[in-house]
N, C-alpha and C positions, 0 to 999 in steps of 0.2 A: 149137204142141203139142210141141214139142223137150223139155219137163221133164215129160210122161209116157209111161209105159209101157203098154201094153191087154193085156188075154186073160191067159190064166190062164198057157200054158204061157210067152208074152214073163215074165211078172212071175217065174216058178218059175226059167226060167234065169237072171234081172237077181238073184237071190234066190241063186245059187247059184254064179255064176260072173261076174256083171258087177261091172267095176270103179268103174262108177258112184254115186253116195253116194244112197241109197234115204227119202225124207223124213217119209214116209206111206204106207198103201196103205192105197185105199179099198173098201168090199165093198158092192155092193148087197143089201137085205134080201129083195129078192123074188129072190133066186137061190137054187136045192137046193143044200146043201154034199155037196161028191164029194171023192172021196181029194186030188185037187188043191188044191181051198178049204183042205181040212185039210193039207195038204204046207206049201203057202204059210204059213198060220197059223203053224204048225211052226217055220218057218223065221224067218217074221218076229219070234219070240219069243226065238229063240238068237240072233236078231243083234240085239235089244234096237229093232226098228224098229215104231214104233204101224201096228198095226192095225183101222178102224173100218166095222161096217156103219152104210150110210147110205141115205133112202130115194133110190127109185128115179128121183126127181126131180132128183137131184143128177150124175145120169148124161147130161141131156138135151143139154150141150154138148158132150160127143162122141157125140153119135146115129148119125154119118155111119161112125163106128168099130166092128169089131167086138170092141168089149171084152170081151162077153161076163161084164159085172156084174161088173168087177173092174179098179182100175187103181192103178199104183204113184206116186206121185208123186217123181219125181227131183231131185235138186239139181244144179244148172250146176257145182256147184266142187266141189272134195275137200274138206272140213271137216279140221281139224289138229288132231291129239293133244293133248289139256293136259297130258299127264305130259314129252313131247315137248318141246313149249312152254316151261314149265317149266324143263326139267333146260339150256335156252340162258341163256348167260353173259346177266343185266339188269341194267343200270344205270341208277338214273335213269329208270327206265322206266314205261309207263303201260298200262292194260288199261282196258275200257270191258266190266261185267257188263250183261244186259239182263236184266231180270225182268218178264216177262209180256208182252211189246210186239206187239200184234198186227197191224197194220198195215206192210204189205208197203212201202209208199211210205218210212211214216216209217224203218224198216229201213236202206232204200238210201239215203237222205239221211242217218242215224246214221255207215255204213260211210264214204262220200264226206268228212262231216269231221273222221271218225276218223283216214283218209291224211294229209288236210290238216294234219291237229295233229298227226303223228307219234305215234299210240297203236301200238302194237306187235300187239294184237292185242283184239278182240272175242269174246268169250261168251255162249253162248246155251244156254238148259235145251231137251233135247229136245220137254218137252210145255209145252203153254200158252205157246207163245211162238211166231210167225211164222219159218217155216225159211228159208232160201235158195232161192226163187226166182227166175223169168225176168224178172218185176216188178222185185223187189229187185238182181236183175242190171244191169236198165235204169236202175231210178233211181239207180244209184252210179255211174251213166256211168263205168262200167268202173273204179272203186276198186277192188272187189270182187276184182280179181286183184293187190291191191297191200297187204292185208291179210290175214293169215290169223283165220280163221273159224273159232272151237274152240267143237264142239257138246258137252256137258258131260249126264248122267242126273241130275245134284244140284248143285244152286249151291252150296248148303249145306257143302258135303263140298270145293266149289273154294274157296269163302269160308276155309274152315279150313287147307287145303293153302297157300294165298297164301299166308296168317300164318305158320305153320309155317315157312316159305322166306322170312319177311325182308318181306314186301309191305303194306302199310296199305292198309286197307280204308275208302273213304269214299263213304257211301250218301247217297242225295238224300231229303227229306222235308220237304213244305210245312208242317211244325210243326216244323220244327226251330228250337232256342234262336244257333246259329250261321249266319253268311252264309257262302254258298263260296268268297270269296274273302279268310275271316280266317286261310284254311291253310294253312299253309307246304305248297310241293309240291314243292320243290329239294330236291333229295338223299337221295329216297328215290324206291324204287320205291312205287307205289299202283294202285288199282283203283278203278274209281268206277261204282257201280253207281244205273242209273235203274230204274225201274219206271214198269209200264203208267199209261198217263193216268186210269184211272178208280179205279185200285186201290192204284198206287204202289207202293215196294219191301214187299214179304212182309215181318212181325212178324219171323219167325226172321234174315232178315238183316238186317235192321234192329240186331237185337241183339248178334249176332255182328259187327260194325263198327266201327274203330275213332274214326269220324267220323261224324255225320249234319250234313247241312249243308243250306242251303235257298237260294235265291232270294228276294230281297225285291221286294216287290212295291209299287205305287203306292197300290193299291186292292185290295177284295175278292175280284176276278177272277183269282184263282190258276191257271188253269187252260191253263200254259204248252203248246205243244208239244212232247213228249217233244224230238225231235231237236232244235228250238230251244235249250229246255232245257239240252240237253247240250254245245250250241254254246257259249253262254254259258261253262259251266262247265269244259270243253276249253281253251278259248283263255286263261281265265285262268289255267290252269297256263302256258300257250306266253307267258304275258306274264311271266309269272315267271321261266322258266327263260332268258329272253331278258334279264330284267333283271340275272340272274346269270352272264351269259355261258357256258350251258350248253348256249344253240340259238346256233349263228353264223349272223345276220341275212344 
């Protein structure tokens, strides 16, 4: 229970004074709202962090706690700046966007061979996407501190700023007309954005991209593993830039 907080006043000071990175907070629906509920509200709006009432079932695994119908959900790491991120000398460099990925597992296996292939940093949209948790902690068997984690309110707006700054943008899409490995990936920085298994990368980036590329597959059953997926598609840039002598084996 290390990635939550309970009780009104624990969440009001982590809200006001903790250095901890805040990922969610949850409200039960069967609670009265008091100056508190609304303080927290408050709060969590000016610091741009979701807040959600849920029912009161969703409480039941911390029963032994006195929450008090309200708890924050915390992140293990600091999440890093994209403007931060950004304004660091890149060359040749690689970034991994995530668009919708809910699954906490697939997460921590993304992060683990993102280190492995040298991606410099990961992307993720505050809403509709799996945050950093104790999960996503474990299954990166500790990558997770070897990567930084930039939490972003609009992909949209990162997709644009990339360009802006020199970066190609190359999206995954099971219809796409190219394979991912018809692209050159030497000597340019790039971004390669997956999206969720059911839904896949959003129309707007989609279109916003300077690549779409795909997976070819044997058969009809398209229906790779996101982190698979992205394995796949990682390592052939590290086979490339290996075959240009721009990784020393």
């Amino acid at each position: 229970m290390n990635d939550v907080i309970f009780g009104k006043n624990s969440v009001m000071e982590a809200l006001i004074y903790g250095t901890r990175e805040i990922n969610k907070i949850i409200i039960s629906k069967n609670i009265h709202s008091d100056n508190k509920i609304e303080k927290i509200k408050d709060l969590a709006r000016e610091r741009g962090i979701i807040f959600q009432f849920v029912a009161k079932e969703k409480f039941t695994e911390y029963a032994e706690f006195n929450h008090q119908g309200i708890i924050a959900q915390v992140s293990p790491i600091k999440y890093t700046d994209f403007d931060e991120f950004l304004e660091q000398n890149h060359e040749n460099s690689s970034v991994v966007i995530l668009d919708g990925i809910e699954d906490s597992h697939n997460l921590g296996a993304i992060i683990r061979t993102c280190v492995c292939a040298g991606v410099k940093g990961i992307i993720i949209p505050s809403r509709r996407n799996v945050q950093v948790n104790s999960i996503v902690e474990k299954t990166s068997a500790g990558a997770i501190n070897h990567i930084p984690i930039i939490k972003v309110n609009s992909l949209t707006n990162v997709v644009q700023k990339l360009k802006e700054n020199n970066w190609w943008v190359i999206a995954t899409d099971a219809s796409a007309k190219d394979n991912y490995y018809n692209v050159n990936y030497t000597d340019m920085n790039f971004a390669i954005i997956m999206g969720a298994e059911h839904a896949g990368v959003s129309k707007s980036l989609l279109k916003a991209s300077d690549f779409i590329v795909k997976i070819p597959m044997e058969n009809d059953f398209n229906s790779l593993n996101v982190s698979n997926a992205l394995s796949a598609i990682i390592f052939e840039t590290v086979r490339q830039k290996l075959t240009q002598g721009q990784i020393k084996k």
